[in-house]
Residue frames relative to the residue before (quaternion, step in Angstrom):
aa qw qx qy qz dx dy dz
X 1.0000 0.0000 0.0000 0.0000 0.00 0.00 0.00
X 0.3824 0.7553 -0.4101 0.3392 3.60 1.28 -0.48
X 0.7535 0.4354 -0.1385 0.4727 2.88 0.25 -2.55
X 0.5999 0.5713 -0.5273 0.1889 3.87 0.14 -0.92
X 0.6807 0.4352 -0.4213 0.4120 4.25 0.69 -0.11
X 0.6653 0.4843 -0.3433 0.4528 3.37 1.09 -0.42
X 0.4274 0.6691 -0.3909 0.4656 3.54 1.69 -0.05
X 0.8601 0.2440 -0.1455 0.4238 2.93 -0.14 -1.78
X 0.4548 0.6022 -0.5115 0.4109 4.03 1.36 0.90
X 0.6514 0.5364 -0.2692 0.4642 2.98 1.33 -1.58
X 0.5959 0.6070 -0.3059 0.4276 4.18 1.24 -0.82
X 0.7752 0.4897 -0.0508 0.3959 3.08 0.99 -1.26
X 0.2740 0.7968 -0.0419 0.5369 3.15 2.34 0.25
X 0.7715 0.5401 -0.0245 0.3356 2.71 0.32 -2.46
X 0.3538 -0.6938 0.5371 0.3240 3.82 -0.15 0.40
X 0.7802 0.2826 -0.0588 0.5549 4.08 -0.83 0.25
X 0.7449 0.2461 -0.3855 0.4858 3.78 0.51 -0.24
X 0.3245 0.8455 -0.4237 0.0168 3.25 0.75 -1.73
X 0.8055 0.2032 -0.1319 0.5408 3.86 -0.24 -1.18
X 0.6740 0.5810 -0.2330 0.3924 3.05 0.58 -1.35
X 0.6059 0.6021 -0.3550 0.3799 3.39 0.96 -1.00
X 0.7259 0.6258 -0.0616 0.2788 2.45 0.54 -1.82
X 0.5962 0.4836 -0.1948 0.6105 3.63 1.41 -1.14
X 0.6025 0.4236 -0.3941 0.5498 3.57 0.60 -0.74
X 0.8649 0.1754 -0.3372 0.3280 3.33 -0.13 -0.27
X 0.4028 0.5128 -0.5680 0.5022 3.71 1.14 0.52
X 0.2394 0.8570 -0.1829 0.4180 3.77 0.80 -0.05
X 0.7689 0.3718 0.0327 0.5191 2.51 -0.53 -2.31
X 0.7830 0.5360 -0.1773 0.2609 3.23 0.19 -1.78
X 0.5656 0.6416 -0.2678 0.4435 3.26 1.46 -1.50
X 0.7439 0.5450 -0.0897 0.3762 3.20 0.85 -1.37
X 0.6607 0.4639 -0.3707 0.4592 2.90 1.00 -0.68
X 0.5594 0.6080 -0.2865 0.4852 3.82 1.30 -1.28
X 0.6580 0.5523 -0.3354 0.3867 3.57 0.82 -0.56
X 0.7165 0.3896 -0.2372 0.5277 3.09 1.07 -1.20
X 0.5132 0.5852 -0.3924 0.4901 3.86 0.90 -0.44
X 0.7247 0.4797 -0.2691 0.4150 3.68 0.88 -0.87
X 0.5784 0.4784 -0.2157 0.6246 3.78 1.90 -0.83
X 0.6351 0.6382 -0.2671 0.3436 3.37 0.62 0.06
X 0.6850 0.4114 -0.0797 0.5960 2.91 1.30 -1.42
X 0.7245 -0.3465 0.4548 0.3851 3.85 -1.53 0.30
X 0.1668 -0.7784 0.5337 0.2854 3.58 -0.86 0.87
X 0.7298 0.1348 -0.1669 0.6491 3.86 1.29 0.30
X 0.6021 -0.6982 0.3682 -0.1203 3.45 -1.58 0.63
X 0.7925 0.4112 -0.0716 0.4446 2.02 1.56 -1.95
X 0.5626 -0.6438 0.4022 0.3274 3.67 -0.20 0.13
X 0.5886 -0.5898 0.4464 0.3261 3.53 -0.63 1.19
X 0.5626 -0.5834 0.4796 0.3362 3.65 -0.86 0.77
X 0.6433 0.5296 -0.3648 0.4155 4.02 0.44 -0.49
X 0.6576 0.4570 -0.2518 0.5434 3.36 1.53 -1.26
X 0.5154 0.6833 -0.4973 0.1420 4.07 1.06 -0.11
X 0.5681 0.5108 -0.4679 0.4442 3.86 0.89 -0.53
X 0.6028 0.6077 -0.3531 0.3775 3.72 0.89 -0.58
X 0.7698 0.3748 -0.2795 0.4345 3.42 1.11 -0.99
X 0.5877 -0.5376 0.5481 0.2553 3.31 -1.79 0.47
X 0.1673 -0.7687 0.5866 0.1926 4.02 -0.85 0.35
């Protein structure tokens, strides 16, 4: 995650890619977080009935 500003300088640089690059891979990213976010549980917390059951 460091490198990713010195990327999208070095991208933005680049004759012929530059913007374009650069969107494509905001993009990329967006997308990827999206699907990471559908992927995962959309809650955690245990149903209130299940609370004597759960540890804190």
């Amino acid at each position: 995650m460091l490198a990713l500003p010195a990327a999208v300088g070095w991208l933005l640089q680049q004759p012929g890619l530059g913007f374009t690059a650069v969107t494509g891979m905001a993009v990329v990213c967006a997308t990827a977080g999206l699907v990471v976010a559908l992927i995962g549980p959309l809650r955690r917390i245990s149903a209130s009935d299940r609370w004597s059951e759960s540890e804190l």
